[in-house]
N, C-alpha and C positions, 0 to 999 in steps of 0.2 A: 664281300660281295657274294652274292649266293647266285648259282649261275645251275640251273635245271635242263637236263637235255633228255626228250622224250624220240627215243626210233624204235618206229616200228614197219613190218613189209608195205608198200606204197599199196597193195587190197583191204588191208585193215582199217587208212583212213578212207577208205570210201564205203563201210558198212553202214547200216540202218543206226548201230549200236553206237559207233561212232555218231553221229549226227546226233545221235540223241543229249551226248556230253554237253553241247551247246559252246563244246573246243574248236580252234580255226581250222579253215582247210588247211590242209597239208600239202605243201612245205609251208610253215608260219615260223614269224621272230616275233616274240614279245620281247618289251625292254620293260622291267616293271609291272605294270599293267597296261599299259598303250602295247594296243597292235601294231605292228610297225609294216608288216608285210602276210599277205595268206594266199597262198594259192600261186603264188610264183616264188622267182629268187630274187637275190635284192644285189644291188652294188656294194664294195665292200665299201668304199666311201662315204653311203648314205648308212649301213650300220654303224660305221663307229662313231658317225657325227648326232646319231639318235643315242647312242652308249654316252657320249660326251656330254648331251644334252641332259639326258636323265642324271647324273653324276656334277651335273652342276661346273662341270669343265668348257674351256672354250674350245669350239667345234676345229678340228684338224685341218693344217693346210691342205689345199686340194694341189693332188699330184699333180706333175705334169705328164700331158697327154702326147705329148711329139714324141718323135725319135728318137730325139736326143734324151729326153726324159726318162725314155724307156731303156735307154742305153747307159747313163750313169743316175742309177740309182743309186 
């Protein structure tokens, strides 16, 4: 799996030069070539089930969200 990570200062994605690349807004996930997310952040649930997705895996159980959940992990 080939796995690309692009950073750079948060002024840089907003230049003219940038824009011109016809790259996503920053912060972006691609999975693949599906955009997944641009311009904001994402759940870590909703990436790995788009990673699972592209990977031909079946999509992760969804955590628990109580107390308790968060208490025995």
């Amino acid at each position: 799996m080939k796995i690309e990570t692009t950073s750079k200062p948060f002024k840089e994605y907003r230049t003219e030069e940038y824009a011109k690349l016809g790259l996503p807004k920053a912060p972006a996930i691609m999975v693949g070539d599906e955009l997944i997310v641009q311009g904001c952040d994402i759940d870590e649930e909703k990436l790995e089930a788009a990673i699972c997705l592209h990977l031909g895996l079946p999509e992760p159980e969804p955590q628990k969200k109580g107390i308790l959940g968060r208490l025995f992990k």
